[in-house]
C-alpha atoms as an extended CHARMM CRD file, in Angstrom:
* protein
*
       260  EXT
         1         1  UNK       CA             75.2460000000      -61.1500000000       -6.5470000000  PROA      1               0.0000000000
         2         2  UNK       CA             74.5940000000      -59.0760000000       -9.5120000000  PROA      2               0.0000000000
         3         3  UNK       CA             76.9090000000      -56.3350000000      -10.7530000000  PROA      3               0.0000000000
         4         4  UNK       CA             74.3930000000      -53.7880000000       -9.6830000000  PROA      4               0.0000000000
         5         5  UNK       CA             74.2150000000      -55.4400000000       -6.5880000000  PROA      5               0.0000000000
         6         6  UNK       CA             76.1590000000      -52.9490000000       -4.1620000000  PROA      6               0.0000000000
         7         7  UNK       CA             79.3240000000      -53.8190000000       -2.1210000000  PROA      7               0.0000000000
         8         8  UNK       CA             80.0330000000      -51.8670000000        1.0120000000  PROA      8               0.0000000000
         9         9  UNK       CA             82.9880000000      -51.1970000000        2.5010000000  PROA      9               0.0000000000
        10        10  UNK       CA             82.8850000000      -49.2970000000        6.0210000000  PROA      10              0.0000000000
        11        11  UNK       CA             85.9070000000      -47.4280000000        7.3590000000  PROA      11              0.0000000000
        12        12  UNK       CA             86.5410000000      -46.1720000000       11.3920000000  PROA      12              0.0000000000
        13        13  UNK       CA             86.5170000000      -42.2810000000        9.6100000000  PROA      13              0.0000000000
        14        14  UNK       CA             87.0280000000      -40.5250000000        6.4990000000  PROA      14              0.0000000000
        15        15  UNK       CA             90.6150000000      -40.1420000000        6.8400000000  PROA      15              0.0000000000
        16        16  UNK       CA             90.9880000000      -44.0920000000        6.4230000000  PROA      16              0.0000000000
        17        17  UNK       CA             88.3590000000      -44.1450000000        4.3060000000  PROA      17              0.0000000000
        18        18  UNK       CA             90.4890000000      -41.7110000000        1.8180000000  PROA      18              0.0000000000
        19        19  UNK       CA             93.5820000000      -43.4210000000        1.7570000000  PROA      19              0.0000000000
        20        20  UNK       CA             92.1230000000      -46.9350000000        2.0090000000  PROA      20              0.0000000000
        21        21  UNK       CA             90.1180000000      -45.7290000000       -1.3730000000  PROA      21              0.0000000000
        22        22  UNK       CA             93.6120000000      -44.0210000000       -2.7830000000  PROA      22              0.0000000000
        23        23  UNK       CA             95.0550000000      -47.5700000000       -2.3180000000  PROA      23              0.0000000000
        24        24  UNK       CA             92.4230000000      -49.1730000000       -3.8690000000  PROA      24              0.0000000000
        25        25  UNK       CA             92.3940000000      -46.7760000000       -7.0630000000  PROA      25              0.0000000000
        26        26  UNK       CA             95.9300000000      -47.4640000000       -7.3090000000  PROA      26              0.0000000000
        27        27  UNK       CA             96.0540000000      -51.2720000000       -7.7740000000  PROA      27              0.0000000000
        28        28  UNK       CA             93.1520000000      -51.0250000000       -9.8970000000  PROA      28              0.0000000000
        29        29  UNK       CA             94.9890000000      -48.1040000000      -12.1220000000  PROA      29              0.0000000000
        30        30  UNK       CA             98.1370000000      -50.7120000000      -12.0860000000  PROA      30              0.0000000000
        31        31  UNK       CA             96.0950000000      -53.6540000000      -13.0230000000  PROA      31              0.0000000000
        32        32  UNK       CA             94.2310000000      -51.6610000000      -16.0220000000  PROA      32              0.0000000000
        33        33  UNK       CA             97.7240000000      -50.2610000000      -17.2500000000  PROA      33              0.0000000000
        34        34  UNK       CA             99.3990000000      -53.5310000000      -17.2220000000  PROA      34              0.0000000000
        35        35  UNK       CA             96.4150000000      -55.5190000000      -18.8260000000  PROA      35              0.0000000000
        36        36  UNK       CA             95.7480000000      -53.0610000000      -21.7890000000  PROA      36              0.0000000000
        37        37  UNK       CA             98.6200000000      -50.5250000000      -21.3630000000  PROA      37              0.0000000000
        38        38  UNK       CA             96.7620000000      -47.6290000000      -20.2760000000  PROA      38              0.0000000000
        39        39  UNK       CA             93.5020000000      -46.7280000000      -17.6970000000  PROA      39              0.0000000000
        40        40  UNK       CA             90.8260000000      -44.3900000000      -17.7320000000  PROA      40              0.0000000000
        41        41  UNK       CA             89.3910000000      -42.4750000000      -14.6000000000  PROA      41              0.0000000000
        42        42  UNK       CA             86.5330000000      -40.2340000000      -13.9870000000  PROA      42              0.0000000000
        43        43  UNK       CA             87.3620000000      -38.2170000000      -10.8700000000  PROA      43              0.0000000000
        44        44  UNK       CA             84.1000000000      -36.1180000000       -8.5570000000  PROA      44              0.0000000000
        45        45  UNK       CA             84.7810000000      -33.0800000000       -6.8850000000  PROA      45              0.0000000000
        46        46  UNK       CA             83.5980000000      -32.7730000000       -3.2100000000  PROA      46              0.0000000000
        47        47  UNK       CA             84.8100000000      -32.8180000000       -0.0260000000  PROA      47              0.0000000000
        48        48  UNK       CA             85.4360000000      -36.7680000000       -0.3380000000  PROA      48              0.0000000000
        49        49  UNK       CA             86.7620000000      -36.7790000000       -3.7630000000  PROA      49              0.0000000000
        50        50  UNK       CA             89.2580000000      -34.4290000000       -2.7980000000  PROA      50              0.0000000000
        51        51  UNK       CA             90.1950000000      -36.0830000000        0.0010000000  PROA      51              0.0000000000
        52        52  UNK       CA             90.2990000000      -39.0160000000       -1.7140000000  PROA      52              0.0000000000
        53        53  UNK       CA             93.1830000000      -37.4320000000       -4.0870000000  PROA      53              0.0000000000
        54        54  UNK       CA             95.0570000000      -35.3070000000       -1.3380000000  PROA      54              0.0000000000
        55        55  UNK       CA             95.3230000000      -39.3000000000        0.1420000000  PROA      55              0.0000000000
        56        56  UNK       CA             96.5670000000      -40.4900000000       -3.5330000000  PROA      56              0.0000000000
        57        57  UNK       CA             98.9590000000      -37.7770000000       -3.6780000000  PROA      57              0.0000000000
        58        58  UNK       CA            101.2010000000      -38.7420000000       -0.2610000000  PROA      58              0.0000000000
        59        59  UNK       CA            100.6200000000      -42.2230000000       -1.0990000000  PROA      59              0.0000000000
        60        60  UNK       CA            103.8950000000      -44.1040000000       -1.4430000000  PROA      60              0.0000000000
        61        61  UNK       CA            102.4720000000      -46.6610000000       -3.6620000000  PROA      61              0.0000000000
        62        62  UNK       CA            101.7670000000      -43.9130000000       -6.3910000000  PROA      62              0.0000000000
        63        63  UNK       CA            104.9640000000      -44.0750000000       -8.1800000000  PROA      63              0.0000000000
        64        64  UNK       CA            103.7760000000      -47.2550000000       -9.1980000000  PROA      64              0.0000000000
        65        65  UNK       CA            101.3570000000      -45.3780000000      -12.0470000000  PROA      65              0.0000000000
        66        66  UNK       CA            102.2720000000      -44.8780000000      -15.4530000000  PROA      66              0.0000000000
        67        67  UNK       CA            100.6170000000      -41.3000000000      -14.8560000000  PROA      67              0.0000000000
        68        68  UNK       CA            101.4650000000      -40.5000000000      -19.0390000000  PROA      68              0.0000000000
        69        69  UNK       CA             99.1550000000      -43.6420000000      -19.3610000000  PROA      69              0.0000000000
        70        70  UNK       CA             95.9670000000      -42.4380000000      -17.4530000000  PROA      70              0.0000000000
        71        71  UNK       CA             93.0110000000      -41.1560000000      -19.1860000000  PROA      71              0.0000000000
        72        72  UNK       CA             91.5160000000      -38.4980000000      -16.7550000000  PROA      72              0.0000000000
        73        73  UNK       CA             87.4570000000      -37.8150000000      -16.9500000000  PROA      73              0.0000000000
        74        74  UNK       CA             85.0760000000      -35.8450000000      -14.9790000000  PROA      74              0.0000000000
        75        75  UNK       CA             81.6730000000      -36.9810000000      -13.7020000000  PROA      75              0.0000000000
        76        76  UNK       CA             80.6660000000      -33.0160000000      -13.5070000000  PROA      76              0.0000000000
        77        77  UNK       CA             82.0340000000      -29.3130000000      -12.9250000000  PROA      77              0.0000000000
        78        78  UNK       CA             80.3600000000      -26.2490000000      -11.9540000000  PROA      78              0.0000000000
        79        79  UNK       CA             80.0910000000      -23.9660000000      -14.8300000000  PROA      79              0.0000000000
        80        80  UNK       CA             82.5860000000      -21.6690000000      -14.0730000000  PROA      80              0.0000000000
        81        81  UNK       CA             85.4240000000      -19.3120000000      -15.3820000000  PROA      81              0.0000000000
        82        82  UNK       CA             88.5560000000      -21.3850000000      -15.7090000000  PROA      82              0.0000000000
        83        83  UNK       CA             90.8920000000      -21.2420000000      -12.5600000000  PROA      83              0.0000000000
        84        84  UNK       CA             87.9640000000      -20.4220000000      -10.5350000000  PROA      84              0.0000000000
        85        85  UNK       CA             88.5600000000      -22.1030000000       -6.9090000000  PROA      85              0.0000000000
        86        86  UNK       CA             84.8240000000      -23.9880000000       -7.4600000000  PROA      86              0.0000000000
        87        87  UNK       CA             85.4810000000      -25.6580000000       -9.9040000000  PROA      87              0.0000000000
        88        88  UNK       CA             86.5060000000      -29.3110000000       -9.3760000000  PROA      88              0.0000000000
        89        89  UNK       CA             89.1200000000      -29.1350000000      -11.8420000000  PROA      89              0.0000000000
        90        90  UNK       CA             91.2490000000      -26.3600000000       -9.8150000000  PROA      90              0.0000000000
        91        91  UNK       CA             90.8580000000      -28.1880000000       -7.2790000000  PROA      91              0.0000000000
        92        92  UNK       CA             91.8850000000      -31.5670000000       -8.5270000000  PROA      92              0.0000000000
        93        93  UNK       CA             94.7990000000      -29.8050000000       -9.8480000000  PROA      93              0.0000000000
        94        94  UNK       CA             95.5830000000      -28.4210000000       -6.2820000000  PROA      94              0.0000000000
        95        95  UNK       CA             94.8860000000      -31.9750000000       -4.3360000000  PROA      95              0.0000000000
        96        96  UNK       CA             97.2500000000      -34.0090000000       -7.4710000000  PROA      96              0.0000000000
        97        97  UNK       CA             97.0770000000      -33.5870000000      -10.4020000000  PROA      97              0.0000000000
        98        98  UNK       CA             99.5300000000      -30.3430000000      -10.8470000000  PROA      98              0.0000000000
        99        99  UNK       CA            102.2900000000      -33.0050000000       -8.9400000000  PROA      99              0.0000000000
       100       100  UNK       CA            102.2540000000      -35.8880000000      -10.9930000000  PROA      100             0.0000000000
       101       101  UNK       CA            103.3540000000      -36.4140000000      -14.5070000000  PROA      101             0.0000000000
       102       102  UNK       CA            100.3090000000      -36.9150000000      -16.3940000000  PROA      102             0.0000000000
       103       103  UNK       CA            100.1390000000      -36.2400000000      -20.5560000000  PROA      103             0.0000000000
       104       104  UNK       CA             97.8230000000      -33.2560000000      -21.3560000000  PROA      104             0.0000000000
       105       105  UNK       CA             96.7040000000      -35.0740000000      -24.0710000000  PROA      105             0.0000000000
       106       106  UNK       CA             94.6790000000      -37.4050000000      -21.5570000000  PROA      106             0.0000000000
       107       107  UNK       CA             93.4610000000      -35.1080000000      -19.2430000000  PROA      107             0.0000000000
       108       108  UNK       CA             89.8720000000      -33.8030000000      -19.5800000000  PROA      108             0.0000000000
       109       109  UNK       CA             88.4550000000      -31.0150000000      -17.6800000000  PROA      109             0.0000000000
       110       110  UNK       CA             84.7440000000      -30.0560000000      -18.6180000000  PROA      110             0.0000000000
       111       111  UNK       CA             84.8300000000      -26.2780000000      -20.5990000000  PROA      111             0.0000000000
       112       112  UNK       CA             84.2230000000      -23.4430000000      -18.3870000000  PROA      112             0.0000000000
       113       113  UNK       CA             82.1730000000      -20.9240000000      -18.2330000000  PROA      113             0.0000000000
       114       114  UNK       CA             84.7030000000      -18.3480000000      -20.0380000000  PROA      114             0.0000000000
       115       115  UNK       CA             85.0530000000      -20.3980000000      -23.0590000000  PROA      115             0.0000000000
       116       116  UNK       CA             83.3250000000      -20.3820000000      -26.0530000000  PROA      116             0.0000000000
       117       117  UNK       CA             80.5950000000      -22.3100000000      -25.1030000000  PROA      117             0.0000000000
       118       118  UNK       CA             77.2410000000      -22.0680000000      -23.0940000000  PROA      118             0.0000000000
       119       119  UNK       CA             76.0750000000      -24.4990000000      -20.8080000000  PROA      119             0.0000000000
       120       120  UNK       CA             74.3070000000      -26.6200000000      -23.3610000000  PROA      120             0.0000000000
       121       121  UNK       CA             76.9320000000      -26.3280000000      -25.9670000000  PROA      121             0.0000000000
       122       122  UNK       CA             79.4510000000      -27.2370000000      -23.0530000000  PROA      122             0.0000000000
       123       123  UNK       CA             77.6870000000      -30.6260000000      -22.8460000000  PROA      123             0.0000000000
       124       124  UNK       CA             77.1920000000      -31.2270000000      -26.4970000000  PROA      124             0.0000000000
       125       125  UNK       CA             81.3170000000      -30.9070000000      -26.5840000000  PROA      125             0.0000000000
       126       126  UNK       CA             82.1490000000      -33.0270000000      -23.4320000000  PROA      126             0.0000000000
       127       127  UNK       CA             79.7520000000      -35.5000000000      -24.9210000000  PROA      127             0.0000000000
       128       128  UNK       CA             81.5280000000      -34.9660000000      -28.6990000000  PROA      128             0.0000000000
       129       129  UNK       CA             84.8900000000      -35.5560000000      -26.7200000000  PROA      129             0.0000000000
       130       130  UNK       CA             83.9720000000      -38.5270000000      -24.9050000000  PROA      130             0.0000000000
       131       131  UNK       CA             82.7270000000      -40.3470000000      -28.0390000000  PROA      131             0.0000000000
       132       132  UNK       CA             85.7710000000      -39.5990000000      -29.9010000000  PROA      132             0.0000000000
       133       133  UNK       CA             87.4480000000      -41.1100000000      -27.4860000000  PROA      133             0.0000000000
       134       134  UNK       CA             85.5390000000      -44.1910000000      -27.5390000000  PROA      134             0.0000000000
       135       135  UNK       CA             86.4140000000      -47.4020000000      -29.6130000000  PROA      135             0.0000000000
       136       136  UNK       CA             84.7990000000      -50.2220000000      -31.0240000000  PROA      136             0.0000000000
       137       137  UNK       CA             84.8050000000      -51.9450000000      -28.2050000000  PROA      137             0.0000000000
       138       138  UNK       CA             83.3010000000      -50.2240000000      -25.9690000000  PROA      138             0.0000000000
       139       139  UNK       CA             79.9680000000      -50.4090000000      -27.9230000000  PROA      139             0.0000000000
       140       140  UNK       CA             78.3460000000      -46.9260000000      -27.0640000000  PROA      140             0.0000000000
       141       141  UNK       CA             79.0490000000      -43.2160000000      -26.8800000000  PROA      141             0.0000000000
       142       142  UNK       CA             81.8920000000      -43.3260000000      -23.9340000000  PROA      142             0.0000000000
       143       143  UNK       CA             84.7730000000      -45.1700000000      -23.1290000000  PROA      143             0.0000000000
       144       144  UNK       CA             84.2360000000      -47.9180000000      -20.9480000000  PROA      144             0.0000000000
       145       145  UNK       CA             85.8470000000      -45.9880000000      -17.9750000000  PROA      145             0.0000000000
       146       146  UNK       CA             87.6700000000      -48.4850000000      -15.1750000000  PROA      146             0.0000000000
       147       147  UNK       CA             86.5800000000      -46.5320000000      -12.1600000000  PROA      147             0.0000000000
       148       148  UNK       CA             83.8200000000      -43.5630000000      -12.0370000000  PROA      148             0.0000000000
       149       149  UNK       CA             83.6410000000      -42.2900000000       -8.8100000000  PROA      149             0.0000000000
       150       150  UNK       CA             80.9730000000      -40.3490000000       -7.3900000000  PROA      150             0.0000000000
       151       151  UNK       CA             80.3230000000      -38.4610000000       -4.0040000000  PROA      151             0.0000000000
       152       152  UNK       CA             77.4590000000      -38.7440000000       -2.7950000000  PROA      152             0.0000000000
       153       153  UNK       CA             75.6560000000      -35.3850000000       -1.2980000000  PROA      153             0.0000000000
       154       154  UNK       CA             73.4220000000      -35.2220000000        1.3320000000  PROA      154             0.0000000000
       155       155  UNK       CA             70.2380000000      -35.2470000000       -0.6630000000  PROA      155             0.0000000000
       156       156  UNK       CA             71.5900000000      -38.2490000000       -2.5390000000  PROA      156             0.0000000000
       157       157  UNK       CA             73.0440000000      -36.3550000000       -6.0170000000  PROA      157             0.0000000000
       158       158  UNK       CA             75.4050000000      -37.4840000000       -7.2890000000  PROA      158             0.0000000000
       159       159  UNK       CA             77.2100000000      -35.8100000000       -9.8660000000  PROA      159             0.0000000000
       160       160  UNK       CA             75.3050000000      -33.0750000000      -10.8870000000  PROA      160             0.0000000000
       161       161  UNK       CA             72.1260000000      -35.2350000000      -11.0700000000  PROA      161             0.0000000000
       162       162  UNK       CA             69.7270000000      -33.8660000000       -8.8260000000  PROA      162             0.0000000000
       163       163  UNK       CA             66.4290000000      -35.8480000000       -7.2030000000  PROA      163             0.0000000000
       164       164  UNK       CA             63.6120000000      -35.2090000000       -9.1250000000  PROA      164             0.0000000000
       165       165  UNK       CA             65.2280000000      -32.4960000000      -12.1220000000  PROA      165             0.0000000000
       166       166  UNK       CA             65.4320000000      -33.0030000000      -15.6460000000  PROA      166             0.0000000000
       167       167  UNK       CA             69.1730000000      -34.6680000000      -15.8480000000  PROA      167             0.0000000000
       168       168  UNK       CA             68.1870000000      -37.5180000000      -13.7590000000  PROA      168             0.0000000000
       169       169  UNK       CA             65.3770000000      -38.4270000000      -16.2430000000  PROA      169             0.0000000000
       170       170  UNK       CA             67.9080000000      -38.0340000000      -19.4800000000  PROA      170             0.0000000000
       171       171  UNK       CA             68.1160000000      -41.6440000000      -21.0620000000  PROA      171             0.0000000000
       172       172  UNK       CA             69.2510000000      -40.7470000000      -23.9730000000  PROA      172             0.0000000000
       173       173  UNK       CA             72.5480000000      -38.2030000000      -23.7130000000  PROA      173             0.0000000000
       174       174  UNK       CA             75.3950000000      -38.7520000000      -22.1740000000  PROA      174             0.0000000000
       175       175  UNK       CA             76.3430000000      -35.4010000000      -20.6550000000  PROA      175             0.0000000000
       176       176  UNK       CA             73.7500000000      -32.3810000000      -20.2200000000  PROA      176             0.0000000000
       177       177  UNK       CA             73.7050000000      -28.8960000000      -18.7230000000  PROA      177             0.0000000000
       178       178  UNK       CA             71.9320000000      -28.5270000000      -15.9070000000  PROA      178             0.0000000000
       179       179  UNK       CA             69.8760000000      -25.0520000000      -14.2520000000  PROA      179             0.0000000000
       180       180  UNK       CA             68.4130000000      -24.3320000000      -11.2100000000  PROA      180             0.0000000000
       181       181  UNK       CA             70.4330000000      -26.7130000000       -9.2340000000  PROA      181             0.0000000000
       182       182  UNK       CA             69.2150000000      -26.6630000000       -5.4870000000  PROA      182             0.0000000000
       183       183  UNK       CA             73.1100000000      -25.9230000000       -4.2090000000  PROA      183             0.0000000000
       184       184  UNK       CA             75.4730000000      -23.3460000000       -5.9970000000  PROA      184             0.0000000000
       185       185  UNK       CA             76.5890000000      -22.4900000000       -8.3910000000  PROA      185             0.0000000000
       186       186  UNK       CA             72.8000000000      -23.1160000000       -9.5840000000  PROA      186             0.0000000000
       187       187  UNK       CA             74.8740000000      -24.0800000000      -13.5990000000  PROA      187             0.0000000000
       188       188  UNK       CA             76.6350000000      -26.9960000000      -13.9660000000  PROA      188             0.0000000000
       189       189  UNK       CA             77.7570000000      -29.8300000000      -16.6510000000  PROA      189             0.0000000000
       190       190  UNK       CA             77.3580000000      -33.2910000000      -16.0190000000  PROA      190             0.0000000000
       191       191  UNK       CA             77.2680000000      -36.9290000000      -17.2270000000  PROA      191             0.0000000000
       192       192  UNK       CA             74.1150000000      -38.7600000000      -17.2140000000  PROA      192             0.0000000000
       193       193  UNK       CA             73.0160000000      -42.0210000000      -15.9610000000  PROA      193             0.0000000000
       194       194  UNK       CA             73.6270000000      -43.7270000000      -18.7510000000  PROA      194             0.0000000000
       195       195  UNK       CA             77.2500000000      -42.4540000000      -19.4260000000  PROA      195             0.0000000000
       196       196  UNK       CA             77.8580000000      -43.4040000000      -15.7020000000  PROA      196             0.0000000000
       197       197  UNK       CA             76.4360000000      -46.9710000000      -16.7300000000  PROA      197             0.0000000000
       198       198  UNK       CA             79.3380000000      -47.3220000000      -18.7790000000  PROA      198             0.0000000000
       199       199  UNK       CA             82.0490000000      -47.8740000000      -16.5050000000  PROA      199             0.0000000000
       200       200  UNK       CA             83.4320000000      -51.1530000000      -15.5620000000  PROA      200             0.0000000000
       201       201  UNK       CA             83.4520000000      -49.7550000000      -11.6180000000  PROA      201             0.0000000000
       202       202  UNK       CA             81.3690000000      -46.8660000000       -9.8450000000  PROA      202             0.0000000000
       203       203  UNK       CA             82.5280000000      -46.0460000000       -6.8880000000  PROA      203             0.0000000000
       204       204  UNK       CA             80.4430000000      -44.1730000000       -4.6600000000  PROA      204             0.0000000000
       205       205  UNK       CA             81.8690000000      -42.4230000000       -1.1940000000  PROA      205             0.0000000000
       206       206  UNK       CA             80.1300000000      -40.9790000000        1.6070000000  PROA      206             0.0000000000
       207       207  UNK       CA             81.6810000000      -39.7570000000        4.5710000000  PROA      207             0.0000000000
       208       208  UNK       CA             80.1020000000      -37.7050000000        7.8380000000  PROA      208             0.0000000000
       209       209  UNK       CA             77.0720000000      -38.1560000000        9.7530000000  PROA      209             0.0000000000
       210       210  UNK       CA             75.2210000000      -35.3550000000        7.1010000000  PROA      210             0.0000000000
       211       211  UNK       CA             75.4960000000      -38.3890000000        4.5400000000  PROA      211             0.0000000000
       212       212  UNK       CA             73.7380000000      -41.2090000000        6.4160000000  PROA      212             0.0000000000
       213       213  UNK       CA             70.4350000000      -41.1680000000        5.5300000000  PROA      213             0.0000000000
       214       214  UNK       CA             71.1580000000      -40.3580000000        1.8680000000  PROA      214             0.0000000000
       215       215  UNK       CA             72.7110000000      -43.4160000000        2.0000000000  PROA      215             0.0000000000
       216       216  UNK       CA             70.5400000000      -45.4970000000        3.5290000000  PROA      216             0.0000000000
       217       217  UNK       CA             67.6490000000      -44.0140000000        1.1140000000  PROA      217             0.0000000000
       218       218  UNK       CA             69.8100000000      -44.9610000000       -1.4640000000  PROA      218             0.0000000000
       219       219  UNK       CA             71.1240000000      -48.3440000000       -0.4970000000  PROA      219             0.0000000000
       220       220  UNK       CA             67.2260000000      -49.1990000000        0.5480000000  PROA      220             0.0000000000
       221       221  UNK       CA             65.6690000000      -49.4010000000       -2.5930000000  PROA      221             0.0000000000
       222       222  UNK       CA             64.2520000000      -46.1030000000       -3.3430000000  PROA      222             0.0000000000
       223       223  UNK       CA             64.0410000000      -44.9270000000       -7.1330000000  PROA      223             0.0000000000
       224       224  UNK       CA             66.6310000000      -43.0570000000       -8.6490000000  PROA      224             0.0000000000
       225       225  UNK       CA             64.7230000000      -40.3740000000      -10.1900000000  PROA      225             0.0000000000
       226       226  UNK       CA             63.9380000000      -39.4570000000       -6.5200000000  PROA      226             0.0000000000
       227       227  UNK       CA             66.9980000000      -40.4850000000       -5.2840000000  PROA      227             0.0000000000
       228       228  UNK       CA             69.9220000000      -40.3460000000       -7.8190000000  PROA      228             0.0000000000
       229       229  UNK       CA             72.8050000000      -42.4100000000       -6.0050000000  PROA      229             0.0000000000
       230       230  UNK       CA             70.6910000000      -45.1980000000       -6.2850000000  PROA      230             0.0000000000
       231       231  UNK       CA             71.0460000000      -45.6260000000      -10.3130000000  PROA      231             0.0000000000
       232       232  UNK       CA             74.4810000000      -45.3080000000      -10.1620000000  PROA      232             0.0000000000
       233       233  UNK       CA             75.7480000000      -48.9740000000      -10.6600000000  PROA      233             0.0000000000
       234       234  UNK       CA             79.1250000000      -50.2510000000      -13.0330000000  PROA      234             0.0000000000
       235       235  UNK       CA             78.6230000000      -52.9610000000      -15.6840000000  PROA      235             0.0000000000
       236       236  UNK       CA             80.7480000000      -55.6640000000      -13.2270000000  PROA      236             0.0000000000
       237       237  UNK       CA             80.9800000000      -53.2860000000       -9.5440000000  PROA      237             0.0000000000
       238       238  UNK       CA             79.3000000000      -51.2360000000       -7.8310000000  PROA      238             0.0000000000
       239       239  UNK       CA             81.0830000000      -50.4350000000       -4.4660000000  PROA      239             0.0000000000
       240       240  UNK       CA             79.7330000000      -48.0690000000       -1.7340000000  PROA      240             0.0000000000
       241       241  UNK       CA             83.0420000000      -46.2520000000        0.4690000000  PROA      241             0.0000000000
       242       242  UNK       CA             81.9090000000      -45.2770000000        3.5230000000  PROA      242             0.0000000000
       243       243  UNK       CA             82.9740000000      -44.2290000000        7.0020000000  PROA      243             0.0000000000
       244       244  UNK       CA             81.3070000000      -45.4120000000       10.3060000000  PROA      244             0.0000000000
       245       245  UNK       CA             79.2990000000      -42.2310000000       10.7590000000  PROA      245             0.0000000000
       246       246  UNK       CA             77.9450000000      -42.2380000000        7.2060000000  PROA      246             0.0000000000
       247       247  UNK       CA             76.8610000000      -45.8520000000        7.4570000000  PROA      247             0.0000000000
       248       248  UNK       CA             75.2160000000      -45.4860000000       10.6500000000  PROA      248             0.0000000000
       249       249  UNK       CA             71.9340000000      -45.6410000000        9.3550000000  PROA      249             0.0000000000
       250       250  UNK       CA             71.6860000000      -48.5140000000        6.9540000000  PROA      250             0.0000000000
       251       251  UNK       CA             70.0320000000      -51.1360000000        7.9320000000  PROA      251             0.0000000000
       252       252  UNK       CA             72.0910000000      -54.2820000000        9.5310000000  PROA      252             0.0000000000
       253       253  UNK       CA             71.3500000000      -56.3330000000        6.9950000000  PROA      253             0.0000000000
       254       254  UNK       CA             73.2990000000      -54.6460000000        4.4580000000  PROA      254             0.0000000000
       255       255  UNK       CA             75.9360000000      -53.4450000000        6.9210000000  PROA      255             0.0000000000
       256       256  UNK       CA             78.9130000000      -55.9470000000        5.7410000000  PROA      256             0.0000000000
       257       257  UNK       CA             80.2360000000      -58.4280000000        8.3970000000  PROA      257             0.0000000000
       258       258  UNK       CA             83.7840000000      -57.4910000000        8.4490000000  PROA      258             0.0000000000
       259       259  UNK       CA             84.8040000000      -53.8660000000        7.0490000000  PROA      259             0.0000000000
       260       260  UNK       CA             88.0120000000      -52.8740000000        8.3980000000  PROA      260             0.0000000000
């Protein structure tokens, strides 16, 4: 098996599959912090990323973060005014963030839409941060994240990497502004295919019975300018989270043998 090469995980229901995913993120946060002394995360918005954190946040086991030692990303944000309830940084804030004791200085929202920035200049500065952030060893523009998770819609974006539009076909930036996007707000920043490349881990989750055929596109072998959540792949993992409705349309053969 291949790094590329997906893992699946299938859960009874998206409850389970959120705080089965929490627990995972927070052994993998532990074992990052205690190898190198800190960890870096890039969080999705969504209906399963937020569940996701709401599940982190009640989880006993989350005292066991160094939260001042947590580098916080995001994989995109709708280009909004700052506080705005759409945006997934307000509500990452609401789910966690706003009750653990993270350093400011490591936290990393995407600029909004009341800042000084347009959309494209928005990018150009999320991409500025990112490589500033970056060392020598990572060898390219962005850090080489631990976990990037992504949720995965039901036309197979991810991100805000839409089939067939111009930021799926980027190759060469990192983070781009994106227009027209088929589901509101139509303006949005997000990282690029190969910024998502980067990470050690991509995690993708898919939950409800609207995801299952965007992930069985995905997980079938279809392109990724057509369908997006199939380039997303980590430089050593790439694990699928899903619950029973959203992987019942995959094919048995990639259905794994003994998912809790």
């Amino acid at each position: 098996m291949t790094a590329s090469t997906p893992q699946l995980v299938v859960h009874r229901d998206k409850e389970l599959m959120a705080q089965a995913a929490a627990a995972r993120l927070i052994t993998k946060i532990v074992d990052a912090q205690s190898a190198r002394g800190y960890a870096s995360v890039v969080l999705t918005g969504g209906r399963n990323g937020n569940g996701l954190l709401a599940a982190l946040s009640s989880a006993p086991a989350r005292d066991a973060i160094d939260w001042s030692r947590l580098d916080l990303w995001w994989g995109d944000e709708r280009f909004l005014p700052d506080g705005d309830p759409d945006r997934n940084y307000t509500q990452a804030r609401e789910a966690l963030l706003d009750s653990v004791p993270l350093n400011p200085d490591r936290v990393h929202p995407m600029p909004a839409s009341d800042g000084p920035y347009e959309v494209e200049a928005a990018a150009e500065a999320y991409a500025a941060e990112l490589a500033a952030a970056a060392g020598p060893e990572d060898h390219g523009p962005v850090p080489t994240f631990d976990v990037l998770m992504l949720g995965v819609g039901p036309d197979t974006h991810i991100a805000s990497l839409f089939p067939e539009l111009p930021a799926v076909r980027e190759t060469e930036r990192t983070v781009v502004g994106v227009h027209g996007a088929p589901k509101p707000p139509p303006t949005r920043v997000t990282l690029t295919l190969p910024a998502i490349r980067s990470a050690r881990e991509v995690w993708l989750l898919a939950a409800g019975e609207d995801k299952a055929k965007a992930a069985a596109i995905a997980l079938s072998g279809a392109g990724e300018i057509q369908a997006p959540a199939a380039g997303a792949h980590g430089r050593s993992r790439t694990l699928w989270l899903l619950d029973s409705a959203a992987a019942s349309q995959l094919p048995r053969d990639l259905y794994p043998p003994a998912s809790p």
